[in-house]
N, C-alpha and C positions, 0 to 999 in steps of 0.2 A: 358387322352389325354393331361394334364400337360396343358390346359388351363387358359392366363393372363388376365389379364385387362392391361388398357393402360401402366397403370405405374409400368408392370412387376410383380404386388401385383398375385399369385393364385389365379384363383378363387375357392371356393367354392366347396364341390361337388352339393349343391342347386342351388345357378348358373349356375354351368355346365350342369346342369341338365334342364336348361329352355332352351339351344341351341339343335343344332341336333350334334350329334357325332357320325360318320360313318366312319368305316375303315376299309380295305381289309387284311382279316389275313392269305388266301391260295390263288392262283389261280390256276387252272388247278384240282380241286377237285373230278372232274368225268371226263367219257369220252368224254363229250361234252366241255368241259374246263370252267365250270363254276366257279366263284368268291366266296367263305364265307368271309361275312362282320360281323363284330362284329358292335355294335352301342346303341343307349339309345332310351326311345320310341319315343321320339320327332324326329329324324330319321326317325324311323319306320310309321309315320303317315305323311312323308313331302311327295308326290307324285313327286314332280317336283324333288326333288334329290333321291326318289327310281330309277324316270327311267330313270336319266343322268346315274347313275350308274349301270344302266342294271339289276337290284333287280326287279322280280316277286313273292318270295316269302319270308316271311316274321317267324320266329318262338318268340313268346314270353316267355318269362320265370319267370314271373313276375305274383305271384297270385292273386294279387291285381290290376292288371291293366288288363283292358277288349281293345282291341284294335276293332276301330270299320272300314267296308269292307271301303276296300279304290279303287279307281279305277284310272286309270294312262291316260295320256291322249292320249297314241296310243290306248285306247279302251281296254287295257286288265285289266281286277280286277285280284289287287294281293291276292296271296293264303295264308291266314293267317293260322298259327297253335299255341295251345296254350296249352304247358306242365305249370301248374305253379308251380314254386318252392317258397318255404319260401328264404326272408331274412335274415336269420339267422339260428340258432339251427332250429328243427324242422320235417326238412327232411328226410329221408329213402335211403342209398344210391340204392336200387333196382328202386325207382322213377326218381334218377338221371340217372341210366342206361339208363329207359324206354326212358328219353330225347335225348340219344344218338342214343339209335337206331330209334326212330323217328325222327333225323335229317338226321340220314343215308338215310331212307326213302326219307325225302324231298328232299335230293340233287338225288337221282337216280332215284325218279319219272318221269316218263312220262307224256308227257302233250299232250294226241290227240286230247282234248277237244271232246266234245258232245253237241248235241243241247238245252239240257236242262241246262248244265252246264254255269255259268258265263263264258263269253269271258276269257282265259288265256294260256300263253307261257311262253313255258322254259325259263329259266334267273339265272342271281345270287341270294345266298339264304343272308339274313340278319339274325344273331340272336341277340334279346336283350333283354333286362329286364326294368328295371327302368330306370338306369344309366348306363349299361352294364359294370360294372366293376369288380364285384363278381359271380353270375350269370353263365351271362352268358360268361363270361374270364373262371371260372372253366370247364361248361360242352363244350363250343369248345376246351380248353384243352385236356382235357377227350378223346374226339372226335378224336383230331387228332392223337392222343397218339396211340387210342385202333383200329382205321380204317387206319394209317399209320406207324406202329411202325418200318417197315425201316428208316422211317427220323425221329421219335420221338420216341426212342425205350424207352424211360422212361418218366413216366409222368410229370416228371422237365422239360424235355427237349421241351414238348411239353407247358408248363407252363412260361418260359422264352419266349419263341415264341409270345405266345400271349399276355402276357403283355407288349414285346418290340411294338409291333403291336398297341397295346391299349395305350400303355404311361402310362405303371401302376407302382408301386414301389412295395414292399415286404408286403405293410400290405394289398391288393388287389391281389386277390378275398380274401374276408375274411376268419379269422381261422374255423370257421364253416365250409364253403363251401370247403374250403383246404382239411380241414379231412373228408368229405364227397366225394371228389375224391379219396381220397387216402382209404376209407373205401369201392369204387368201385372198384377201381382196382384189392383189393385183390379180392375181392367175382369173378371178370372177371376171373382173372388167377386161382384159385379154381377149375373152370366150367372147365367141356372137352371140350362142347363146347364154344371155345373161339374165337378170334377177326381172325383167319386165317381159320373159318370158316363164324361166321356170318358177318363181315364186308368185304367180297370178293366179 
């Protein structure tokens, strides 16, 4: 997010890391026109700027952080989910995939709710991680790349996008996570069934 302190100095990504960082990287994502937000978990736990910004649901990405049920103060609880991915080496890109089409999911989820179910409505999705810089910048990437490749027909394409969005530079999302999308994409394009079936 290219966040300063007073006297222009950067901060930190620790620093940055202790504010909330929330920003809108699509609108009109589904057919109800909902919002994906990128952001860091501090974001993700503020209630009073999930629901200025219309966010009911929430995806974390981060294996080491447990995000706990948060409730918004129109009464609805927001809908947590939680893929976690490593910070680094580690990963599997078939794991990353799984996170993609579980975000598909949460953005075209229905919400009629039921009486046993916590109070909750449709809204924009947020996805973050730690810091939301690597993360979760690669699997929205990924995402818009493989569920809209008319406007991102290449995963660079979709890759500039959201770290112009994010306010990232070239070494974010990190080399791990880089070659962990691009180690998805191929196994995607591989498959018959690919994104002009399951992302429709």
């Amino acid at each position: 997010m290219n966040m300063s302190h007073n006297d222009n100095r950067p901060m930190t990504e620790e620093e940055e890391d202790r504010l909330p960082a929330l920003l809108p990287v699509l609108a009109d994502i589904d057919a109800a026109g909902k919002t994906l937000f990128i952001g860091n978990a501090v974001a993700a736990n503020d209630a009073v700027l999930l629901l200025r910004n219309g966010i009911t649901s929430t995806m974390n990405l981060a294996v080491n952080i447990e995000m706990p049920p948060l409730a918004l103060d129109d009464g609805s609880v927001v809908r947590r989910t939680h893929i976690g991915l490593i910070d680094g080496p580690g990963n599997i890109a078939h794991h990353l995939l799984g996170a993609v089409l579980v975000l598909h999911g949460i953005i075209n989820q229905q919400s009629p709710g039921k009486a046993h179910y916590p109070p909750h409505r449709a809204g924009n999705v947020l996805v973050h991680c730690r810091g939301g810089r690597s993360r979760s910048a690669g699997t929205i990437a990924l995402y818009l790349h493989l569920a809209q490749p008319e406007r991102f027909p290449a995963f660079e394409d979709a890759l500039l996008h959201v770290r112009s969005c994010r306010g990232l530079d070239e070494t974010q999302p990190q080399p791990a996570m880089l070659d962990l999308c691009r180690q998805a994409v191929a196994i995607w394009n591989r498959s018959a069934e690919n994104s002009h079936v399951l992302l429709r």
